[in-house]
C-alpha positions in Angstrom: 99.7 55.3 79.5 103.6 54.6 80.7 106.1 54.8 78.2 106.9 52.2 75.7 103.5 50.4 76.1 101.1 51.7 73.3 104.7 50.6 70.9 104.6 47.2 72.5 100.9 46.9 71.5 100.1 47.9 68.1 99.3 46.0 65.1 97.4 43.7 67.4 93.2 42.5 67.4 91.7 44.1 70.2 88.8 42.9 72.1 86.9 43.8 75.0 85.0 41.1 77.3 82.4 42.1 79.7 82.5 39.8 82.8 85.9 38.7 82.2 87.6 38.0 85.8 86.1 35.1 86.3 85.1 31.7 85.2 84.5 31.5 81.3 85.4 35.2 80.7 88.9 34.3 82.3 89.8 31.4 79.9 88.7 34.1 77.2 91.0 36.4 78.3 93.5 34.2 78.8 93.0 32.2 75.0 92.8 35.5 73.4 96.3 36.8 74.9 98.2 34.0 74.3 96.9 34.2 70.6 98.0 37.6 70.5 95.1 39.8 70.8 94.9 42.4 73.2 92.6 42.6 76.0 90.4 44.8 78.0 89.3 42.5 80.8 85.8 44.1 81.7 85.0 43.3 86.2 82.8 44.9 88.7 84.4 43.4 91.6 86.7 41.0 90.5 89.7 42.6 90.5 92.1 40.5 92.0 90.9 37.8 90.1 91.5 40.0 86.3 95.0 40.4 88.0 95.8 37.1 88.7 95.1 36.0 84.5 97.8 39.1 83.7 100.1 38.2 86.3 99.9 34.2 85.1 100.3 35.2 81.5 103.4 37.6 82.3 104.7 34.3 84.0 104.3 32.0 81.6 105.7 34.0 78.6 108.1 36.4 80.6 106.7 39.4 79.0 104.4 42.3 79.5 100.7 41.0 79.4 98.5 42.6 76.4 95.9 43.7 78.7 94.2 46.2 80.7 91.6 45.8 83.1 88.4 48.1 83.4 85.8 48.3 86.1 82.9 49.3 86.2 79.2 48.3 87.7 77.0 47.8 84.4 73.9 48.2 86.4 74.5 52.0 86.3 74.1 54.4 83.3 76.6 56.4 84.6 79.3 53.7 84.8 78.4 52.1 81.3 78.5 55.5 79.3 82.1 56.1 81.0 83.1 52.5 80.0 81.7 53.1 76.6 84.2 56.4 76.3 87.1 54.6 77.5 87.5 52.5 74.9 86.6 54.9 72.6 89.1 57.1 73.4 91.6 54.3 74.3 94.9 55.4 72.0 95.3 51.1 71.9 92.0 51.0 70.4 93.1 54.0 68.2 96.5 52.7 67.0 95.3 49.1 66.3 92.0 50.0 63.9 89.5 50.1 66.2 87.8 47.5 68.2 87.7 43.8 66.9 85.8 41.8 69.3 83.4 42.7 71.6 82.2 39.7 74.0 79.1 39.9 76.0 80.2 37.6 78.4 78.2 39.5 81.8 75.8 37.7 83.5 73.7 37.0 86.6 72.5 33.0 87.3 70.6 32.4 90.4 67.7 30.0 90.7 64.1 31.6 92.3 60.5 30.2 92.6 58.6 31.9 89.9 55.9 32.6 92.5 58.8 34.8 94.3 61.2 36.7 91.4 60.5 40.9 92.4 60.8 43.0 89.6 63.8 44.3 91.0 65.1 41.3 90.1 63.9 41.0 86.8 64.7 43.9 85.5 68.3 43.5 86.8 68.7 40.4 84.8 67.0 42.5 81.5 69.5 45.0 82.2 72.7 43.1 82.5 71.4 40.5 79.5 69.5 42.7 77.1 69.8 46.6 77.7 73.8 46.2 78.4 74.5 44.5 75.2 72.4 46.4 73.2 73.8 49.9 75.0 77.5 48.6 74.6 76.8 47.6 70.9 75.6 50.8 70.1 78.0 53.2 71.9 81.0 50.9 69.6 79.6 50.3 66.9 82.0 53.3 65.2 84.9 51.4 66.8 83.9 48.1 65.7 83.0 49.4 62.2 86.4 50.9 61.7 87.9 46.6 63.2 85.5 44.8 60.7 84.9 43.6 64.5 82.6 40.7 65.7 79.8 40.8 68.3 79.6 37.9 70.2 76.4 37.4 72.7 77.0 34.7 75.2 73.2 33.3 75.8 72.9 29.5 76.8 71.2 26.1 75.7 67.7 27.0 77.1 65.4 28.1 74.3 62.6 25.8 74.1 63.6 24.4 77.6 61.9 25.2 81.0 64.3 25.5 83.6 62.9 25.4 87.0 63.1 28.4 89.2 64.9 29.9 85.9 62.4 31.9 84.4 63.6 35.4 85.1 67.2 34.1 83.5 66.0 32.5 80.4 64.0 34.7 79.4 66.6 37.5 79.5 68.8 34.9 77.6 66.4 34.6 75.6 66.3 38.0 74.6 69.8 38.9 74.2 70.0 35.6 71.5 66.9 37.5 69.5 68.9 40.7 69.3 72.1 39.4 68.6 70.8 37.5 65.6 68.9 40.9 65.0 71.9 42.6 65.1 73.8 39.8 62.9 71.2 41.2 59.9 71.7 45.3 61.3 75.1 45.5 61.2 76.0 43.8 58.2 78.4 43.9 56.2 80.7 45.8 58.9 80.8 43.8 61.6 79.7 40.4 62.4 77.3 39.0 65.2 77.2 35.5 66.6 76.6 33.4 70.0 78.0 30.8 72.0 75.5 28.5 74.4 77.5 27.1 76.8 75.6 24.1 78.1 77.1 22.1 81.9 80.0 23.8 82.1 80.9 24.5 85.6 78.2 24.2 88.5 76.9 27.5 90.5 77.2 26.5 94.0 73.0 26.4 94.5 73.1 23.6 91.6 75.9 22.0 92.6 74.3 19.1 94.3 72.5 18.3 91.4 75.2 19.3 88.7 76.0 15.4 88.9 72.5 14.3 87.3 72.5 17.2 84.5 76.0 15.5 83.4 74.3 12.6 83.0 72.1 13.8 80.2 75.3 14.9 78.1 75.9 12.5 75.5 79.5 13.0 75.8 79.0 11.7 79.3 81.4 14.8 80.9 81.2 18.4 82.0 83.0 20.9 79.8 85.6 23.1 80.7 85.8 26.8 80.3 88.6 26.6 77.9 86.2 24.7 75.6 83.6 27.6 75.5 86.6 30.3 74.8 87.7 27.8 71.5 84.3 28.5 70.5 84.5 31.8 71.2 88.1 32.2 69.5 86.5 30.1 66.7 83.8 32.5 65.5 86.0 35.6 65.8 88.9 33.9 63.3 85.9 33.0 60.8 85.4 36.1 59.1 82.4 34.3 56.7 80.4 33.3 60.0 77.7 35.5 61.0 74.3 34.9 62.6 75.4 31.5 64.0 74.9 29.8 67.3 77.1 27.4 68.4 76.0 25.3 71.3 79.1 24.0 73.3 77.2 21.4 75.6 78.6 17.9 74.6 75.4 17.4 72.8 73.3 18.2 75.3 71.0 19.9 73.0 70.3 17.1 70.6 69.6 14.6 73.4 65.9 13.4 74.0 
């Protein structure tokens, strides 16, 4: 750790979001820095991209960003258990009361015929959805005990839904919104576990041609942004009576016939 940094840093909420490079996991980042929280900006590959959010934020507010970014691939038990000791051992966590937010933001979205999904694949989207979040939970939980820390699971509007070529994804979604609201009931009174269902928020470029015709459905009549899923997410973790909630950030997408 250079000099003068863990001074600069304490007395501040930390909180640690998987997948955070990109996309919604950036505006995260992003909201939660410039509401003075510090971050450890979880990537596999997206490096430059984490490093682009600090260098913005450093720009904006001339001052040293409060964040750090960690990579590693969550598909491998070695990589996870190494993250897991990181921030366990991280002097920021340490100094600022342990870990106050941990945001399972990771994910894998990509459309296959039912008739073609390997188990390869499947289990992939178990791991990064289900077994990661539940791992990651786990190997904190002292950490987020010690913050009075919230969980939050980021699933999606789905449940009840079927999704075409989806299967393999929503039911992986599915699964990680059961055990967070397990969780919500587990960990109790400590630490507190909610979710956030992002409904058409930006368009993965295989359902980009028909992005145009799932906006149409939105009652609001518009995409979201990813800005309006971090609120949300920024939301639950300053409501410290909230636990065991969903909030569905999809225009109201999921009350429409």
């Amino acid at each position: 750790m250079r000099g003068g940094r863990l001074e600069l840093f304490m007395a501040q909420r930390v909180a640690l979001i998987t997948g955070g490079g990109k996309r919604i996991g950036a505006a995260t980042a992003s909201l939660l820095m410039n509401n003075g929280w510090f971050v450890f900006i979880h990537v596999r590959n997206s490096v430059a991209e984490a490093e682009e959010i600090i260098s913005q934020f450093e720009q904006q507010n001339s001052s040293k960003a409060p964040a750090e970014i960690l990579r590693a691939d969550l598909n491998n038990d070695g990589a996870l258990e190494a993250l897991i000791q990181t921030i366990c051992e991280h002097d920021i966590v340490k100094t600022n009361g342990g870990l106050h937010a941990l945001i399972h933001n990771a994910s894998i979205y990509s459309s296959e015929d039912y008739e073609s999904v390997s188990l390869e694949n499947l289990r992939l989207n178990n791991r990064i959805h289900i077994e990661v979040p539940f791992l990651l939970t786990q190997g904190l939980l002292t950490q987020l005990k010690a913050g009075q820390g919230c969980v939050i699971g980021m699933i999606d509007t789905s449940l009840g839904r079927a999704w075409k070529g989806l299967s393999q994804y929503t039911a992986s979604k599915a699964g990680l919104r059961q055990l967070m609201m397990n969780l919500a009931g587990d960990l109790a009174p400590e630490i507190r576990v909610n979710c956030v269902a992002p409904g058409a928020i930006l368009a993965a470029e295989w359902e980009s041609e028909n992005f145009a015709s799932i906006v149409e459905k939105v009652p609001l009549g518009r995409a979201g942004e990813p800005n309006d899923v971090a609120k949300a997410i920024l939301f639950l973790l300053e409501s410290t009576y909230l636990s065991g909630q969903i909030i569905n950030v999809d225009g109201g997408w999921s009350v429409s016939p």
